[in-house]
C-alpha positions in Angstrom: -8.4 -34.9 -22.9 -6.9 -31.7 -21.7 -5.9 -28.7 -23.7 -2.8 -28.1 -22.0 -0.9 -30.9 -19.9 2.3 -28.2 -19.4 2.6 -24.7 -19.6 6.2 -22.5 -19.6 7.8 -20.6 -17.3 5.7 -18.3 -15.1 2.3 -19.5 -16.2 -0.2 -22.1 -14.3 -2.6 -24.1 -15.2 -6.5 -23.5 -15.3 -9.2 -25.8 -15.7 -12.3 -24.9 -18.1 -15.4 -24.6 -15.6 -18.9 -24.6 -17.0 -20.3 -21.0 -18.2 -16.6 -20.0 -18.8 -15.3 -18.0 -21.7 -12.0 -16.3 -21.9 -13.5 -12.9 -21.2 -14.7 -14.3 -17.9 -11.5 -15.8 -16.9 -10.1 -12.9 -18.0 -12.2 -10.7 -15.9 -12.4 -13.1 -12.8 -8.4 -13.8 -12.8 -7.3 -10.0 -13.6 -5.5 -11.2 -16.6 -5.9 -9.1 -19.8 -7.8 -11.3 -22.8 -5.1 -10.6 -24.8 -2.2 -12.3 -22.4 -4.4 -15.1 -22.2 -5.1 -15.9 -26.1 -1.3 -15.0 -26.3 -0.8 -18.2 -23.8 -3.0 -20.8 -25.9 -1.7 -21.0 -29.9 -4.5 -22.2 -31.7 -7.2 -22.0 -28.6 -10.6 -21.0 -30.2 -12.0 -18.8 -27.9 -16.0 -19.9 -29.1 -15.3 -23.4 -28.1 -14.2 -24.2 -24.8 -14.6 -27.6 -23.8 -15.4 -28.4 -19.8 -12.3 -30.0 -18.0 -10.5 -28.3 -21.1 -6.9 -27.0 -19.5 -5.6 -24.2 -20.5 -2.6 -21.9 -19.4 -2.7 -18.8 -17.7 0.4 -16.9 -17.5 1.2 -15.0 -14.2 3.7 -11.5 -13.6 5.6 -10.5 -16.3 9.6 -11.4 -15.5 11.0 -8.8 -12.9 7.4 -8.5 -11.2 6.2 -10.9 -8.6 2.3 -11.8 -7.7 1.1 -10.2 -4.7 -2.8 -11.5 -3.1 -4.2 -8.9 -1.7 -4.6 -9.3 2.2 -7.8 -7.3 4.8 -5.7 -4.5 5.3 -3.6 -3.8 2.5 -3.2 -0.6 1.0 -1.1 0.2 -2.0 1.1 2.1 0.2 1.8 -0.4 2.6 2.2 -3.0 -0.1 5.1 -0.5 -2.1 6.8 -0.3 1.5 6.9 -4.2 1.8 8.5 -4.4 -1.6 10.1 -1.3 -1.4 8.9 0.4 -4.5 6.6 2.7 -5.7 2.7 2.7 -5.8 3.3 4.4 -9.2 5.3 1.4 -10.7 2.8 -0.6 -9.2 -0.4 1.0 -10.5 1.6 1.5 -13.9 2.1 -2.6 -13.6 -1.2 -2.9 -12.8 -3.9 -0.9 -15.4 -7.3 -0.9 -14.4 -6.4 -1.0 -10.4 -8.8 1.1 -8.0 -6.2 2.3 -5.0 -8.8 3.3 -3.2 -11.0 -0.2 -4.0 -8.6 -3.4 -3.4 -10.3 -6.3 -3.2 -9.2 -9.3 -0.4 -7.8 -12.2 -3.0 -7.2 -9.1 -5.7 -4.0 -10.4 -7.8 -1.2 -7.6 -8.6 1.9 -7.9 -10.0 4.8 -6.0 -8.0 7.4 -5.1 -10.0 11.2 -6.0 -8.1 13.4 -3.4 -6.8 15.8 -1.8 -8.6 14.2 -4.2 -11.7 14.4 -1.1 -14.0 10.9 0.4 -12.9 10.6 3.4 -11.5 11.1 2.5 -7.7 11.6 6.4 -6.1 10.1 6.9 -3.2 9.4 10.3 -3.8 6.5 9.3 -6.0 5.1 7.1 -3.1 5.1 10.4 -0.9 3.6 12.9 -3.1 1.1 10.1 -3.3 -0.2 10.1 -0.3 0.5 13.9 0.0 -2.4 14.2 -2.6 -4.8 11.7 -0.2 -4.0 13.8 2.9 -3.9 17.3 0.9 -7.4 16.5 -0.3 -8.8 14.9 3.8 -6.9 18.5 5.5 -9.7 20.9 4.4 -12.5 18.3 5.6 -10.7 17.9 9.3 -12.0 21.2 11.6 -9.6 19.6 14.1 -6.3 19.5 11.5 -7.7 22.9 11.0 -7.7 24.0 14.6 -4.0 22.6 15.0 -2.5 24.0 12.3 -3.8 27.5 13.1 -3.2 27.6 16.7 0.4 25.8 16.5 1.6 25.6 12.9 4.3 27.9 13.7 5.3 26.4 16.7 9.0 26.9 17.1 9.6 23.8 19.9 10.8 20.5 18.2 10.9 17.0 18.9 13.3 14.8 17.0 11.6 11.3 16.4 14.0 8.9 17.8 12.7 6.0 16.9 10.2 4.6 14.4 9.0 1.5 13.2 6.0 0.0 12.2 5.1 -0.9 15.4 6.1 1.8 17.8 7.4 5.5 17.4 9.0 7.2 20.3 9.7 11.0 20.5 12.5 13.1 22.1 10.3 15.4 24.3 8.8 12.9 26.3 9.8 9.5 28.1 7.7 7.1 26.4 7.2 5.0 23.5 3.9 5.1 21.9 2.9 2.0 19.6 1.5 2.1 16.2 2.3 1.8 12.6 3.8 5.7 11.9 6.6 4.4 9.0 6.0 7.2 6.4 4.7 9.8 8.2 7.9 10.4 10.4 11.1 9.7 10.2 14.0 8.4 12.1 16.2 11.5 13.0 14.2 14.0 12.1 12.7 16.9 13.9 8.9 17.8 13.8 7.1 20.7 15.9 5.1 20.2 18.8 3.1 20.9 21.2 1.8 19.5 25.0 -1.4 19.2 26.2 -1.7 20.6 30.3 -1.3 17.7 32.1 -5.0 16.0 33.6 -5.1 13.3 36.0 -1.4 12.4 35.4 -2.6 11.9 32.2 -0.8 14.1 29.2 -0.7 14.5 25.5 1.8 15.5 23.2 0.9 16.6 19.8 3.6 16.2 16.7 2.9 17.5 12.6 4.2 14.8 10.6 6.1 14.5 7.0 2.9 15.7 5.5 1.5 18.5 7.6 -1.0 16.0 9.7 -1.0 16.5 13.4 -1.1 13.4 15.6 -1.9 13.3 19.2 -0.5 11.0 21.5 -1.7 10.3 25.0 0.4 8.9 27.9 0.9 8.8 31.8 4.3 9.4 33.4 6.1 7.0 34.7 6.3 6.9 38.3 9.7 6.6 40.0 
């Protein structure tokens, strides 16, 4: 006979497995011990019964689950859900940002939900990431001393997460460059000689980080 036949509102059932104890489950499923005695009145913890059911609450209310995806970073995930990756590690104790697992559960917490959802946090963020890579990159290096004070601009005219295109040349470049530029905005810049009728053009982003971008002009 189970445990549990029903659980309330934002929990789900889970079915006792041999070798389980709560701290397993708890470890296994991401969910704090505590949450999960707090979700079973009366559940002795030194006797778990095989087939016993038992319920397993979810996100707190305001915060939605999120599985962890190949790919995902914490950045990408508080630009899906357009919060912070502070309110999410906050919502989340014990998270690795630089360690997510694929099948990892998080809680997100909801825009505007009453957590702290400004995106300057998500910036200085990664500005601490890149601030910490710059010194190790001989070619960021290289850029910023021969062209950081480059007076030519280029004003990013379009970006999305799929292609960015820039004012100084005629072409749209593809890749994921949300974040590091921004629509409107103008960045300095360089060109490499052209080679081949092949050229490059080389922008500093929102946090210092020069990017190269190769391309052929268009024949007409």
């Amino acid at each position: 006979m189970p445990y549990y036949r029903q659980c309330p509102v934002n929990h789900y059932t889970y079915t006792i497995q041999p070798g389980d104890t709560l701290y397993s489950i708890s470890q296994r499923l991401e969910v704090s011990l505590q949450r999960i005695i707090a979700a079973n009145p009366g559940i002795n913890p030194y006797y778990l019964r095989v087939g016993q059911v038992i319920c397993m609450p979810s996100c707190p209310p305001n915060y939605t689950p999120r599985i962890i995806q190949s790919g995902d970073t914490l950045y990408k995930i508080a630009q899906e859900y357009n919060v912070s990756v502070r309110s999410i590690l906050d919502a989340n104790p014990g998270v690795d940002p630089n360690y997510l697992r694929v099948g990892q559960r998080l809680c997100i917490p909801l825009a505007g939900s009453g957590s702290n959802t400004n995106c300057q946090e998500t910036i200085s963020f990664m500005q601490e990431d890149i601030d910490m890579l710059k010194p190790e990159s001989s070619v960021q290096q290289t850029h910023e001393s021969n062209y950081g004070n480059s007076t030519r601009t280029t004003t990013v005219s379009t970006v999305t997460s799929e292609q960015i295109r820039f004012d100084a040349v005629p072409v749209t470049f593809s890749g994921d460059h949300v974040g590091h530029y921004t629509e409107g905005r103008s960045y300095p810049y360089y060109t490499d000689a052209a080679s081949g009728g092949q050229r490059g053009i080389n922008v500093r982003d929102n946090f210092g980080v020069w990017h190269s971008f190769a391309y052929r002009v268009p024949i007409t």
